[in-house]
C-alpha positions as CSV (number, residue, x, y, z in Angstrom):
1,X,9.2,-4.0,49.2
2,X,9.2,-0.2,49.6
3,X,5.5,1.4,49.5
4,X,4.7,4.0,46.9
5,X,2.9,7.2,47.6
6,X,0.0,8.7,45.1
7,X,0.1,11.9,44.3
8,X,-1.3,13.3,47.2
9,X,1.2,12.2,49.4
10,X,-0.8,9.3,50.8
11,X,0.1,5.4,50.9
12,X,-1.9,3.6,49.0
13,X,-3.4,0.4,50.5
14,X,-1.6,-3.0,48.8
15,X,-3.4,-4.2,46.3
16,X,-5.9,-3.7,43.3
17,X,-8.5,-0.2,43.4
18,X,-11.1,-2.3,42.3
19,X,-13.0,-5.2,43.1
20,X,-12.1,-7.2,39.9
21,X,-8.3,-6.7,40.2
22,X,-7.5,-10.2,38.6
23,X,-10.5,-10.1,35.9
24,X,-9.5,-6.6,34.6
25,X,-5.5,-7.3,34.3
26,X,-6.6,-10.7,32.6
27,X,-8.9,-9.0,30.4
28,X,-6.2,-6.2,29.6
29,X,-2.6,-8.0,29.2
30,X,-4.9,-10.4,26.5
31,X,-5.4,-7.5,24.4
32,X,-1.5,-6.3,25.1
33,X,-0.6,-10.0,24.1
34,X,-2.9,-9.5,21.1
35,X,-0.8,-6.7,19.9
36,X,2.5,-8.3,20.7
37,X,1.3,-11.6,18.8
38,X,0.3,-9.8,15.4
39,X,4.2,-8.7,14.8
40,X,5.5,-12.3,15.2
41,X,2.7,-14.6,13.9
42,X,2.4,-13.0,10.9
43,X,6.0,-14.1,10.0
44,X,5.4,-17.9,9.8
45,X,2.7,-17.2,7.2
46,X,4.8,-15.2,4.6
47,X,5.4,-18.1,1.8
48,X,2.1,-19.3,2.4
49,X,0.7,-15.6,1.8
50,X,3.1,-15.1,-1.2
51,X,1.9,-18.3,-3.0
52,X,-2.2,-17.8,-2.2
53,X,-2.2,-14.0,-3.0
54,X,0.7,-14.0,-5.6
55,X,2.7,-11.4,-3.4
56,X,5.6,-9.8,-4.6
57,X,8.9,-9.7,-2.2
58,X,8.3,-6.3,-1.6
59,X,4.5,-7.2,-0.8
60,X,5.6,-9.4,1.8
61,X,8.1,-6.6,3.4
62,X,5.0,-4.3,3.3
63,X,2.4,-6.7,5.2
64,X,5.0,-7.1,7.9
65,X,6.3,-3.4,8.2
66,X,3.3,-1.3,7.6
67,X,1.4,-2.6,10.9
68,X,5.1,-1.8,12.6
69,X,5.0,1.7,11.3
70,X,1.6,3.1,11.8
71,X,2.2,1.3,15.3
72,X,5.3,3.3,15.9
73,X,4.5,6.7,14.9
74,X,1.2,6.7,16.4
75,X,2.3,5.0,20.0
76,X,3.1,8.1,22.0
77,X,0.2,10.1,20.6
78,X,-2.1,7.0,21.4
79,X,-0.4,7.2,25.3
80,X,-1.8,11.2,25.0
81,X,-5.2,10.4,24.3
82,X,-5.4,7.7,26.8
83,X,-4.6,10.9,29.5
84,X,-7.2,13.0,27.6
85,X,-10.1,10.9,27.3
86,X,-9.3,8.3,29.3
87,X,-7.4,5.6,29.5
88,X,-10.4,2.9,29.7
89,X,-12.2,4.6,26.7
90,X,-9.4,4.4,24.7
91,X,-8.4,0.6,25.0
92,X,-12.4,-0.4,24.2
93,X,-11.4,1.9,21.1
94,X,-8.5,0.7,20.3
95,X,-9.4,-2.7,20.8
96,X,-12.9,-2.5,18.5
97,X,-10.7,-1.1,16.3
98,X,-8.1,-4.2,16.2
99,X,-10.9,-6.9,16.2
100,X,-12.6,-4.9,12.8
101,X,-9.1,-4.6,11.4
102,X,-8.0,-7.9,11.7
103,X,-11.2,-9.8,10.4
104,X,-10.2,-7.4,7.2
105,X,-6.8,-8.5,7.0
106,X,-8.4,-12.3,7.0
107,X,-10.6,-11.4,4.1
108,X,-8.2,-9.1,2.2
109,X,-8.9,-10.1,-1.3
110,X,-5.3,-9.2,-2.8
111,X,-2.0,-7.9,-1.4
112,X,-2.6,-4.7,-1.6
113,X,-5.8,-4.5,0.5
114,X,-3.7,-6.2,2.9
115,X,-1.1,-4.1,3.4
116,X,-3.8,-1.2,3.7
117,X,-5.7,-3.3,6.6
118,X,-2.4,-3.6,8.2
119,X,-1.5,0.0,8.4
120,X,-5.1,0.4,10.0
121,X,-4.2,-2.5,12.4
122,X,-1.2,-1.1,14.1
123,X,-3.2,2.0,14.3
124,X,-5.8,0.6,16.4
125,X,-2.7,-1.1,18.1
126,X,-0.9,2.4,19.3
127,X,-4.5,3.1,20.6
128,X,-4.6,0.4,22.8
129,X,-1.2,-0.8,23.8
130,X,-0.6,2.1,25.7
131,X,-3.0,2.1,27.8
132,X,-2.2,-1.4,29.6
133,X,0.3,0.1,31.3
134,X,-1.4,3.2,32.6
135,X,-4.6,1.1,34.2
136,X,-1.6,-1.1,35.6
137,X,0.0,1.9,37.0
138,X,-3.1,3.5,38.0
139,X,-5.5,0.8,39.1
140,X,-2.9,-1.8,41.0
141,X,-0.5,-0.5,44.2
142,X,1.5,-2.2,46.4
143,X,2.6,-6.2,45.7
144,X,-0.6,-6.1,43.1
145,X,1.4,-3.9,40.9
146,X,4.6,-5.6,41.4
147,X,2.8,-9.1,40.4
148,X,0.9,-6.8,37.3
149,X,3.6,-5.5,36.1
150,X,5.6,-9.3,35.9
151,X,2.6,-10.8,34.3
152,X,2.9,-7.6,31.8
153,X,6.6,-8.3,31.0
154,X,5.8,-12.2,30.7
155,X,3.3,-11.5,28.2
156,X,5.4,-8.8,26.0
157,X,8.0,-11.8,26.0
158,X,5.9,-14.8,25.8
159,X,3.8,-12.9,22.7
160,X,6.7,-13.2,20.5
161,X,7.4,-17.3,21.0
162,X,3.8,-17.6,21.1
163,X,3.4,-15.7,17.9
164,X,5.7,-17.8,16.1
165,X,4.2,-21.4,16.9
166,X,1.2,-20.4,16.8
167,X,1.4,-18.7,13.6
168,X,3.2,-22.2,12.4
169,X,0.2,-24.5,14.0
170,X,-2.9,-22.2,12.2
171,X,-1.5,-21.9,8.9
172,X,-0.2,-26.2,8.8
173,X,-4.0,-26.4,10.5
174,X,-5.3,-25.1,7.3
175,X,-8.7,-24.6,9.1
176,X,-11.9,-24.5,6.9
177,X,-9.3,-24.1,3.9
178,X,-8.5,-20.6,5.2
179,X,-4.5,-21.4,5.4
180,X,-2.6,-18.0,6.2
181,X,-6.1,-16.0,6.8
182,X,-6.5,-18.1,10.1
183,X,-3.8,-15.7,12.0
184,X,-5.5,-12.5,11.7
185,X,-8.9,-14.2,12.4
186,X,-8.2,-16.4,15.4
187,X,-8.2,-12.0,17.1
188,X,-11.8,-11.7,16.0
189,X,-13.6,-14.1,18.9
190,X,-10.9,-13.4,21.6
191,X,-10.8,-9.8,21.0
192,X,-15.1,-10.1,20.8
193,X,-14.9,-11.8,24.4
194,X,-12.6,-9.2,26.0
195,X,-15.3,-6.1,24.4
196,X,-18.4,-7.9,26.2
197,X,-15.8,-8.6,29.3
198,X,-14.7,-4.9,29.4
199,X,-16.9,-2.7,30.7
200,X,-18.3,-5.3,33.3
201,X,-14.6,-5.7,35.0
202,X,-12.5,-2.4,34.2
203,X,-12.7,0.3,36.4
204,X,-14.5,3.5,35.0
205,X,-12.0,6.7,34.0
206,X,-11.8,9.6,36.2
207,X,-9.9,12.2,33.6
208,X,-9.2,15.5,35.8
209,X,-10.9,18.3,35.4
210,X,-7.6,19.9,34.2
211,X,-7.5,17.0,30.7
212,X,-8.9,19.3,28.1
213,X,-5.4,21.3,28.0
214,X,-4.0,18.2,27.5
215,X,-4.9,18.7,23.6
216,X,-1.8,20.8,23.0
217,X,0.0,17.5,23.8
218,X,-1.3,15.5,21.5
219,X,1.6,17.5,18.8
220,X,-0.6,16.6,16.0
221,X,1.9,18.7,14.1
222,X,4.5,16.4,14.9
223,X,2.8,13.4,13.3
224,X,1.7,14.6,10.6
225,X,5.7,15.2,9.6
226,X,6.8,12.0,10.9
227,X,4.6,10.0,9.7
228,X,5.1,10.7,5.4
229,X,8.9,11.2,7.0
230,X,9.0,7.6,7.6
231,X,6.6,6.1,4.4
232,X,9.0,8.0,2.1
233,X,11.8,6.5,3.3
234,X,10.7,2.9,3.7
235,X,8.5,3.0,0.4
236,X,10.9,3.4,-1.7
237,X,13.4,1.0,-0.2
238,X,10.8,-1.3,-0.3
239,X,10.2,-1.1,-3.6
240,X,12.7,0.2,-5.8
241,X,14.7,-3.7,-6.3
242,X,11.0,-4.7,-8.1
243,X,10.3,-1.7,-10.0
244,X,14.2,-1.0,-11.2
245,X,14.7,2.1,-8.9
246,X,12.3,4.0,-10.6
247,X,13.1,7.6,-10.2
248,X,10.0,8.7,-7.7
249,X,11.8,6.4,-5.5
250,X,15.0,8.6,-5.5
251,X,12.3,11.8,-5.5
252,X,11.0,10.2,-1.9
253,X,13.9,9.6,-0.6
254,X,15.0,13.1,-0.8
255,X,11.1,14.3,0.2
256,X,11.9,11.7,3.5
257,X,14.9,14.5,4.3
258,X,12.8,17.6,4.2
259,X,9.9,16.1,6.1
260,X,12.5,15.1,8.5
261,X,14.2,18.2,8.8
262,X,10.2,19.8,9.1
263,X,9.6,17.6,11.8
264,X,12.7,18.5,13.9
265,X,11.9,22.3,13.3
266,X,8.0,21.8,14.3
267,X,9.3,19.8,17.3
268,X,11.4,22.5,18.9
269,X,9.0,25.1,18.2
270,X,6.7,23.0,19.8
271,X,9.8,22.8,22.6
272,X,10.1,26.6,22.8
273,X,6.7,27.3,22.8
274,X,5.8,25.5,26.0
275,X,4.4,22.8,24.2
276,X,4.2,18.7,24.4
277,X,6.5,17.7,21.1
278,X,6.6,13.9,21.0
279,X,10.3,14.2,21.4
280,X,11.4,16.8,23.7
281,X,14.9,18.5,24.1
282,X,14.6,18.2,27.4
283,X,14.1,14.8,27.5
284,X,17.5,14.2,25.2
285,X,19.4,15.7,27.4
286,X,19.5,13.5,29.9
287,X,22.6,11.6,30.5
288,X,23.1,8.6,28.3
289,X,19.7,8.6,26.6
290,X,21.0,10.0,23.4
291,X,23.7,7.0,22.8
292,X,21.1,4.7,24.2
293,X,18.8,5.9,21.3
294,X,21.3,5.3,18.9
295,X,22.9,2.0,20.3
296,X,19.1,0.7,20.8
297,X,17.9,0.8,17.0
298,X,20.7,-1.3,15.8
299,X,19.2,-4.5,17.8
300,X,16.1,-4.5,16.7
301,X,17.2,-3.5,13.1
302,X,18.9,-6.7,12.6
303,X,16.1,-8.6,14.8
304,X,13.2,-7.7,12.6
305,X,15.2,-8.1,10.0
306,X,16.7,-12.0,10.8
307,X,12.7,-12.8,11.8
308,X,12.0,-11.6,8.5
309,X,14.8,-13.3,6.1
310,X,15.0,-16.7,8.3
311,X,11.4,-17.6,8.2
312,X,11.7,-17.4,4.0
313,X,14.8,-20.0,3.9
314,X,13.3,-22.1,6.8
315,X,10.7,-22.6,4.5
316,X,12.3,-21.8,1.3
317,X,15.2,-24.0,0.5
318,X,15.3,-25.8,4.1
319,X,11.6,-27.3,3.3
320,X,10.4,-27.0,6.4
321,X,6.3,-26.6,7.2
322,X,4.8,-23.7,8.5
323,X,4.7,-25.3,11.7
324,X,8.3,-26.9,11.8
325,X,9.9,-23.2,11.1
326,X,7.8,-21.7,13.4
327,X,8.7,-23.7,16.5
328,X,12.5,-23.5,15.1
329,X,12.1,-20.0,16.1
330,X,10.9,-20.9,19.9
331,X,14.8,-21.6,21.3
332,X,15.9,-18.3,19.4
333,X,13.4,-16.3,21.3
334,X,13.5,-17.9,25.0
335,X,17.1,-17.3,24.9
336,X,16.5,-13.7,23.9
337,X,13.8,-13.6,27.1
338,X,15.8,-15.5,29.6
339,X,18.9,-12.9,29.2
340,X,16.4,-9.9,29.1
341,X,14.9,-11.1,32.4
342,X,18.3,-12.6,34.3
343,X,20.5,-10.3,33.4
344,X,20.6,-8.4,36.9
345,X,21.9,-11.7,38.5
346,X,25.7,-10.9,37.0
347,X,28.3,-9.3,39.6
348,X,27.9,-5.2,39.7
349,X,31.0,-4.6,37.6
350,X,30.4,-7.2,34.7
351,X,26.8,-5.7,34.0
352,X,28.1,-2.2,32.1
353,X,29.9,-4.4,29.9
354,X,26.7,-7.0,29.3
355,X,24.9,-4.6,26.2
356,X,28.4,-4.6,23.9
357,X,29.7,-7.9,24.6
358,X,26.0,-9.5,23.7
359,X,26.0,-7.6,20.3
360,X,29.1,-8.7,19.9
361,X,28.0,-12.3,20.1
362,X,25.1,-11.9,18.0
363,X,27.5,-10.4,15.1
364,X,29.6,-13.7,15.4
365,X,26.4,-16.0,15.0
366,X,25.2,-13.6,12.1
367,X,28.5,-14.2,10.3
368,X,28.1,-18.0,10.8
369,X,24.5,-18.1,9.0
370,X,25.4,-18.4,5.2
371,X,28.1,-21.2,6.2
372,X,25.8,-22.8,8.2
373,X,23.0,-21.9,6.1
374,X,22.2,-25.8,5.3
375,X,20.1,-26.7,8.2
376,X,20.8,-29.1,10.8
377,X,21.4,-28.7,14.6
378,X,24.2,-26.3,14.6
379,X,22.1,-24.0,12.1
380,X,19.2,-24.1,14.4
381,X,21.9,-23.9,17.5
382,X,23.5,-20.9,15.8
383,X,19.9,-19.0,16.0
384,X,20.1,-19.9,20.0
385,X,23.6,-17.8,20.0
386,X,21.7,-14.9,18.5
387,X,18.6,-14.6,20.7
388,X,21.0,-14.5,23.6
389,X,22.8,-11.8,21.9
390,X,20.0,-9.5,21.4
391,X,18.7,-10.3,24.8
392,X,20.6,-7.3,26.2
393,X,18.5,-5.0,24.4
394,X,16.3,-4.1,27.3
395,X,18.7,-3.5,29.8
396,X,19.7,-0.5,27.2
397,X,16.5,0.7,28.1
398,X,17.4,0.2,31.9
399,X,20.5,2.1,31.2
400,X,18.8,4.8,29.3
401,X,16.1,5.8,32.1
402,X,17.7,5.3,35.0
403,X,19.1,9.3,34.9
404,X,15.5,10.9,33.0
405,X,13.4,12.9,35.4
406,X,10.1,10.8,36.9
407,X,8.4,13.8,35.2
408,X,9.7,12.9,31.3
409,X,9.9,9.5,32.4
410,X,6.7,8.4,30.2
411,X,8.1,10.3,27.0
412,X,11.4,8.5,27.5
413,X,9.8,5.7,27.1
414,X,7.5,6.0,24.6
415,X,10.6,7.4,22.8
416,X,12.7,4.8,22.9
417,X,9.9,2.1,21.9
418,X,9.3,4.0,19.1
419,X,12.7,4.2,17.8
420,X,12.8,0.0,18.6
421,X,9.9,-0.4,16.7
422,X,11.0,1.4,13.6
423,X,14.8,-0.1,13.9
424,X,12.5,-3.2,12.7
425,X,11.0,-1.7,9.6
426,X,14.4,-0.3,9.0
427,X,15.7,-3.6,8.8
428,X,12.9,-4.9,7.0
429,X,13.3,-2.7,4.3
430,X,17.1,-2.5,4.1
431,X,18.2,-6.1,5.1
432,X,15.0,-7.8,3.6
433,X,15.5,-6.6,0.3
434,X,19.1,-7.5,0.3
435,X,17.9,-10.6,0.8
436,X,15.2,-10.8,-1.7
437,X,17.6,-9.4,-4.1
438,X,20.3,-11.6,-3.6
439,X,17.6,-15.0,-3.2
440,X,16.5,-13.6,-7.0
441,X,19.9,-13.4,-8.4
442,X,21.4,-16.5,-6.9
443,X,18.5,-18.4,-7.6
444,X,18.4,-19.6,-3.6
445,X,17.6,-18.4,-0.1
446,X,20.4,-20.6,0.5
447,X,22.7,-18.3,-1.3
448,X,21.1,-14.8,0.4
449,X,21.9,-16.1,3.5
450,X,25.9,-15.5,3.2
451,X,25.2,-11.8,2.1
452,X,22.6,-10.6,4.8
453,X,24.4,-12.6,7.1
454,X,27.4,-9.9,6.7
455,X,24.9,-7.3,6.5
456,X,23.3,-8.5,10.3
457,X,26.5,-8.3,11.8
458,X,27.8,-5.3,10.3
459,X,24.3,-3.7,12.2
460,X,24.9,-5.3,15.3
461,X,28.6,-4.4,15.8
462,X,27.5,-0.9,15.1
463,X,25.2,-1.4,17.9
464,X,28.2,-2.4,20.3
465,X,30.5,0.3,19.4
466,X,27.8,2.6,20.0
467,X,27.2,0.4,23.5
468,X,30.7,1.1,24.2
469,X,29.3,4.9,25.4
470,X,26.9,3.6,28.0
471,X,29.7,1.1,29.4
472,X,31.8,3.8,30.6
473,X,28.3,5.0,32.0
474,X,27.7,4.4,35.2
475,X,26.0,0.6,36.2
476,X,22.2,0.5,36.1
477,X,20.3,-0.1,39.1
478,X,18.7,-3.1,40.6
479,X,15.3,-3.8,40.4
């Protein structure tokens, strides 16, 4: 394995930069896994939530999407302030901030406190998810970082399975009569332990001397048009099947387009005035990122989206327990990881052809769900098919970065995780409602399986037409 050099030019020596190496990565990839877990776990509990809180459809859509959203707009800013106040600081934050937030989405009284709690939870999440990479970056070297760094990508895949069964086991547990509450609160003790753990094991920050004009970067201007850009669009998508497409829905929709518009304006004047915008020409004009972008939302659009709609016929018209559709979802997912993680072992001139020919697959399987939409081992089979579809989405991301500068490297990313985590909402609020919709009408999730089946595969061939542009790119790198 090739050395890396710090920033001064000098090798660092192979291994952690503190004396509690393996106690401070344990103690930060279990709050990353924390994060990761509340997307997933929540799932599992939906018709359990519906019945005890008497949630609408569009209720549902909002518990799962608004942690998503707050999470997404706030990610890159939360990276910012981990460089200006330190990195350290900002996960204790971030973290105290998840363990409050979650004990009040345990005890939200009604819906709609929920969904608020939510929003405040992925908050606290874009505090603190970014900054397990950057201790990992800056606290391990040598073969420590390489090991860090597959622990972190074992826990951002493992969270997801995990999520799912264990959402299934807490809410068939039924602990102390608490039923669906049980997933939010099983953060409160292990997120407790890793605050008292914290400042005993982590390594103190060192911000430069140089942070404090670091604020410009923080494009708190950009946010704040992003962020009601977004909640106009989704809100109303969300719930204009319920409330008969009242017309302030249509009135945010067309709000959405002028925030959006304000925020690419603010963002290159940000650009032009030698500024940090969150998203940087500069950035988009390296080679391939820009159909990466685009070929990279449809994935995770129909993802969130078949998460979303399979978990309510699982335990909708299948029957199935909490638990049983939960660990239905385990296959789905491992096949999604094992491709994400394997990919690189395919012959140099099959790989540029890997990202369209897996959304292809996962098209074919969506068009199979309403036929199949009975049950049964080729149902649960067919959800096999579409993890290993969608398990090419990260090597889009491979694709993507491989030609951004090391210097834009970080906004790349946080870029493109962004867009990935909104794709999901996307699909939440487009794709879920079709569902609900069509479940409402037909009298069946049995029946809205046959119409968003359509609608998942009309995303995902979108994605591999759009994939098409980064096979005739040139063939990521090895690892």
């Amino acid at each position: 394995m090739t050395q890396t050099t710090d920033l001064r030019g000098t090798v660092p020596e192979r291994g952690s930069r503190n004396g509690s190496g393996g106690l401070a990565l344990a103690v930060i990839l279990l709050g990353q896994f924390m994060a990761i877990l509340d997307v997933s776990i929540v799932n599992v509990a939906l018709p359990t939530m519906r019945a005890d809180l008497h949630a609408s459809g569009a209720g549902l859509q909002l518990v799962v999407a608004g942690y998503i959203i707050s999470y997404a707009v706030l990610l890159i800013t939360g990276a910012r302030l981990g460089a200006l106040s330190g990195h350290r600081r900002m996960f204790h934050l971030g973290l105290a901030g998840f363990v409050v937030t979650s004990l009040a989405c345990g005890l939200a009284p009604s819906t709609g406190t929920l969904v608020l709690f939510r929003f405040l939870q992925g908050t606290a999440a874009a505090l603190l998810t970014p900054q397990v990479m950057s201790m990992i970056q800056r606290d391990f070297t040598g073969e420590a970082r390489a090991r860090a760094l597959g622990l972190y990508s074992a826990v951002v895949a493992g969270g997801v399975v995990v999520g799912q069964a264990a959402g299934g086991l807490l809410v068939s547990a039924d602990l102390f009569g608490t039923g669906w509450r049980t997933v939010f609160l099983v953060n409160v003790p292990i997120g407790v332990a890793l605050l008292l753990a914290g400042p005993r094991v982590l390594p103190r920050d060192k911000v430069a001397s140089g942070a404090g004009n670091l604020r410009g970067r923080l494009d708190a201007r950009g946010v704040l048009t992003l962020a009601p850009a977004v909640l106009l669009f989704v809100v109303p998508l969300i719930m204009g099947h319920e409330l008969g497409w009242p017309l302030w829905g249509w009135g945010a929709l067309a709000a959405s387009a002028v925030f959006m518009a304000a925020f690419v304006a603010v963002e290159r004047r940000a650009g032009a005035a030698g500024g940090r915008p969150l998203i940087s020409a500069r950035v988009l004009r390296a080679p391939l990122l820009v159909p990466a972008c685009v070929a990279i939302v449809f994935g995770p659009c129909s993802w969130g989206a078949f998460l979303f709609t399979t978990t309510l016929h699982l335990q909708g018209d299948l029957g199935m327990s909490p638990l049983r559709s939960g660990l239905a979802f385990v296959p789905c997912v491992m096949a999604f990881a094992l491709v994400g993680l394997n990919w690189q072992r395919l012959p140099d001139r099959w790989q540029r052809w890997v990202i369209p020919a897996g959304f292809a697959l996962a098209a074919a399987g969506y068009l199979c769900i309403g036929p199949l939409a009975g049950g049964g081992p080729a149902y649960e089979a067919l959800t096999v098919v579409i993890g290993a579809g969608l398990g090419v989405m990260p090597i889009i991301m491979t694709v993507a970065l491989r030609h951004v500068p090391l210097g834009d490297a970080a906004d790349a990313s946080g870029l493109l995780l962004t867009l990935m985590q909104l794709a999901q909402v996307i699909g939440i609020a487009t794709i879920g409602t079709l569902f609900l919709t069509a479940a409402e009408s037909g009298g069946s999730t049995r029946h809205a399986e046959y119409g968003t089946g359509w609608a998942l595969a009309a995303a995902t061939l979108a994605g591999a037409a759009c994939a098409l542009f980064l096979a005739r790119g040139r063939t990521p790198a090895r690892a």
